[in-house]
C-alpha positions, 0 to 999 in steps of 0.5 A: 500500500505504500512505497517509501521514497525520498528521506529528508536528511536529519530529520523523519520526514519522507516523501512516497506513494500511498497505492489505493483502489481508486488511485495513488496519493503522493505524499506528503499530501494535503487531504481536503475535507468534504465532511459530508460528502462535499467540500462546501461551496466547490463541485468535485471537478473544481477540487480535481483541477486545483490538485487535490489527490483525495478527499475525506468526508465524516462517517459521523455527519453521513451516519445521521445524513443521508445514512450509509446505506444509501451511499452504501447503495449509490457505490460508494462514497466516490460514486455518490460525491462524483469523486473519481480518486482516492477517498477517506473516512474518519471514524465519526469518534472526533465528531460524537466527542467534541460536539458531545462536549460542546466544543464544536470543531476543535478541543486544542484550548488554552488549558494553563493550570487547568484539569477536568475530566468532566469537560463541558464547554460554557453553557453547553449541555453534554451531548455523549456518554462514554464507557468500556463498550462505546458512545451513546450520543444525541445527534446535534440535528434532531435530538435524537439518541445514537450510539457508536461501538467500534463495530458500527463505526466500522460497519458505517465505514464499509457501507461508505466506501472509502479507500481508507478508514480510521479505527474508532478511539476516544478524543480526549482533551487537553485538560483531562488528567493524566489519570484519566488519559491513561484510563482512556488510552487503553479504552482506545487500544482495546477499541482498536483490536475490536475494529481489526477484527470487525474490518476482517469480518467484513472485508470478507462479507464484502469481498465483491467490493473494492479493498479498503484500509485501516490506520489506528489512531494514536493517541495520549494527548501530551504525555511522551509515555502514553504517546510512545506506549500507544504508538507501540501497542498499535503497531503490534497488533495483529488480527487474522496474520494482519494488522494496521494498514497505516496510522492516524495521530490524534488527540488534541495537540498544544501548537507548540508540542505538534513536532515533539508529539509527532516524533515521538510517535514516528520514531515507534512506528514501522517506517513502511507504512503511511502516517496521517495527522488529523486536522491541521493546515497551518502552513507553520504547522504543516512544516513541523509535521512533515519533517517530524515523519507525517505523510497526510493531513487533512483540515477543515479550515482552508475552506471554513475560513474562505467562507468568511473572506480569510485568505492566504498569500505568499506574504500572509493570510489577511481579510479580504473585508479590509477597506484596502481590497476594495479599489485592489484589482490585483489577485489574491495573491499575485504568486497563486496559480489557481483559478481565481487568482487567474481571473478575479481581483481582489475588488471583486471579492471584496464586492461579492462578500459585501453582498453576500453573493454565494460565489464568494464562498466558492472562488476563495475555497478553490484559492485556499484549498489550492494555497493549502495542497500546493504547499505541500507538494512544494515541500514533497518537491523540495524534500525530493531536491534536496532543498527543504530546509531552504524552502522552510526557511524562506516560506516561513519569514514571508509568510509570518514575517 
């Protein structure tokens, strides 16, 4: 499934070729996020033209919209989206636990001094209950009672159709205590054996249908113990003479530990297979992660902030709201490639956000998410050339300087 290239030197970044049904990725590689079934405001094609190599879209969000077995039905999640390569899936766990506690999309806080195991966000109601067994959650749309085990994630995610899918694990936060991290972490690894067995099972009920994947997820938020003991157990399992097909590295992360956390967890898994980082895009962040051994990653946010008129350039990301970008007609970024940049000014987005015309959201998603996977097929280029560190350099002192 994966095929190891170029080594960065000193350093556990790597470039190299995930092999898949429905396509290779080459990595590293950005994976833009359609959580249901759609990158919001871009068609598929537009998401093919500006480079992106797969898409990842949310069991969770698709389990309680329109339902997996109608995907199931319409082929797949890459038939039903007209996606012709190469797709993920998450679990659905990040979902049912952060919404569960009120937190919406992200749980990397400012916890300075602070620990609770009871995690609940200021005038939210706790929406998911753990235990040993799974999640019984309330659906954010109707209010409606569910649950997840690790079975029905993996039953979810076969009935999707991805290429590759995430075992089912509990999200914790920055601010649970060790105590409670430790107590988690083998909820998760036990969890994780639970889903290899329950993918075997099914991978061979559906053998009609293309092979899909399955990477565990490490986890044990900012504990280097837990972290590398997580990593270790992962790669040792085995159900049925096989194990994990690749890794996900999860968790809620402090920005300022995202390289240390990611090494550590690198340095204790097989170097033959694939490690994807969920939810980062920061270009800063992008780079730690590359160079500390990661292939993917995915995020929501070039295409959430786009949405709100946020954009990146060579020289920063700035608003296009400000009063300067309403007599500029030059591009976005003057550097860019992408369709927009091609043909639309800075005046004209600023016009179609004042009022409030859809296309906006559109033109800025195709420039962020182009912005965001041309990034790091430069940084695959230049690990490639020998030149990565140069690059780093260069890109960051533009780009926060």
């Amino acid at each position: 499934m994966f095929t190891l290239g170029h080594e960065l030197s000193g350093a556990l970044g790597r470039t190299g070729t995930i092999t898949t049904p429905h396509g290779q990725i080459s990595t590293p590689a950005f994976i833009p996020v359609g959580t249901r079934a759609t990158v919001k405001a871009v068609l598929p094609e537009q998401m093919s033209e500006l480079g992106a190599q797969a898409l990842l879209a949310n069991a969770y969000h698709l389990y309680l919209q329109p339902g997996a077995d109608i995907v199931d039905e319409a082929g797949g999640l890459g038939s039903f989206m007209n996606w012709p390569g190469p797709t993920f899936t998450d679990s659905g766990g990040f979902q049912v636990l952060s919404l569960g506690a009120g937190f919406q999309k992200t749980l990397s806080m400012d916890t300075k001094g602070v620990e609770a195991d009871d995690v609940i966000a200021d005038g939210k109601n706790r929406l998911a209950t753990v235990d040993d067994d799974g999640v019984t959650f309330t659906s954010h749309l109707d209010g409606s009672k569910h649950r997840f085990t690790p079975e029905v994630s993996m039953q979810i995610q076969h009935q999707l159709g991805a290429d590759i899918m995430f075992a089912f694990d509990e999200l914790t936060t920055l601010m649970n205590t060790y105590g409670y991290q430790v107590e988690s972490l083998a909820r998760t690894q036990a969890w994780a054996r639970r889903c290899l067995v329950e993918h075997r099972r099914l991978s061979a009920e559906r053998a009609d249908k293309p092979a899909q994947a399955l990477f565990g997820v490490v986890q044990g938020a900012q504990h280097e113990d837990l972290r590398r003991q997580a990593a270790r157990d992962l790669a040792a399992l085995s159900v049925g003479g096989g194990g994990f097909d690749g890794y996900g590295v999860g968790g809620a992360i402090e920005k300022e530990n995202l390289g240390t956390i990611v090494r550590w967890v690198c340095e204790e898994l097989e170097v033959d297979k694939p490690r994807h980082l969920l939810g980062i895009s920061e270009p800063d962040d992008l780079f730690t992660a590359v160079e500390n051994g990661c292939d993917t990653f995915d995020c929501v946010s070039p295409s959430r902030v786009a949405r709100s008129s946020r954009v990146y350039a060579m020289t920063g990301r700035y608003n296009l709201l400000v009063a300067a970008s309403r007599r500029d007609f030059g591009p976005i970024d003057p550097a860019c490639d992408c369709y927009t940049c091609a043909h639309y000014s800075k005046a004209y987005l600023h016009h179609l956000f004042k009022t409030k015309e859809y296309v906006a959201a559109t033109l800025c998603t195709i420039h962020n998410e182009r912005f965001t996977v041309r990034l790091v097929d430069d940084m695959r280029a230049h690990i490639e050339a020998g030149s990565f560190a140069d690059f780093k350099t260069d890109f960051l002192a533009r780009f926060y300087g």
